[in-house]
C-alpha positions in Angstrom: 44.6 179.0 58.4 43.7 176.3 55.6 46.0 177.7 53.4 49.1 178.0 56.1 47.9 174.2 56.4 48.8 173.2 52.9 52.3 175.3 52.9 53.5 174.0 56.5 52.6 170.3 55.8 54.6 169.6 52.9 57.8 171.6 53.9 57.3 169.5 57.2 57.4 166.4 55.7 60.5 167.6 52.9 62.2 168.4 55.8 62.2 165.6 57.7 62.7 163.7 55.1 65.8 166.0 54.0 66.9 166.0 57.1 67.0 161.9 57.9 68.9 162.2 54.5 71.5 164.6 55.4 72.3 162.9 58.8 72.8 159.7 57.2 75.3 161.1 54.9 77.6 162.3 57.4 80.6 160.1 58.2 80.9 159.6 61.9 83.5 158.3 64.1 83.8 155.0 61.6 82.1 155.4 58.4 79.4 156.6 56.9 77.2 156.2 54.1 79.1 158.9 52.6 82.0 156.8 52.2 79.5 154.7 50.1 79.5 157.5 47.8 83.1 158.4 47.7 83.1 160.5 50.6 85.9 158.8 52.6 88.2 157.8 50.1 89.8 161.3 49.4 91.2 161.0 52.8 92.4 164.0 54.7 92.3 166.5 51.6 91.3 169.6 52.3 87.9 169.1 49.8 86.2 166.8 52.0 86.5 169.1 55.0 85.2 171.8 53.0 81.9 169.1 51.9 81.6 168.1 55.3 81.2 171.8 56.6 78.5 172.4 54.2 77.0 169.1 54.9 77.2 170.2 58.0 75.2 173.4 57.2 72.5 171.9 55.5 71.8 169.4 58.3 71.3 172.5 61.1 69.2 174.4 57.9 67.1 171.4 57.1 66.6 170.8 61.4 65.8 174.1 61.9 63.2 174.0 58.9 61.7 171.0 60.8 61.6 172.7 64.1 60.0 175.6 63.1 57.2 174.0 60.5 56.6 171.6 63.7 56.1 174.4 66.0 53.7 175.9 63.2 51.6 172.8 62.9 51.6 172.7 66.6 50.0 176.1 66.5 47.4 175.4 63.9 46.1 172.4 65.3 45.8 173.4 68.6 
């Protein structure tokens, strides 16, 4: 179990920290921090649609890599 340990605690923490990333990047009903990084100022192209889907994408994959490692840990320390 020590060495599921070591692999599950550092993808937890990437993943959170991936994941607080990625949600901050998404431009909601205002603004974002994406439009701090150009994100908004394309306008209604069809480009940033396709970068908010995968944005999009990469937000669920990083939460779900969170979920699961935190269910692992859960296990392990119990």
């Amino acid at each position: 179990m020590d060495i599921l340990k070591y692999i599950m605690l550092p993808l937890f923490f990437l993943s959170g920290l991936s994941m607080t990333v990625f949600v901050l990047l998404h431009s909601g009903r205002g603004s974002g921090l994406s439009s701090a990084f150009g994100g908004s100022s394309i306008g209604g192209l069809s480009g940033t649609q396709a970068v908010q889907k995968n944005l999009d994408r990469i937000t669920i994959a990083s939460a779900v890599v969170f979920v699961v490692s935190t269910l692992v840990l859960i296990f392990i320390y119990k």
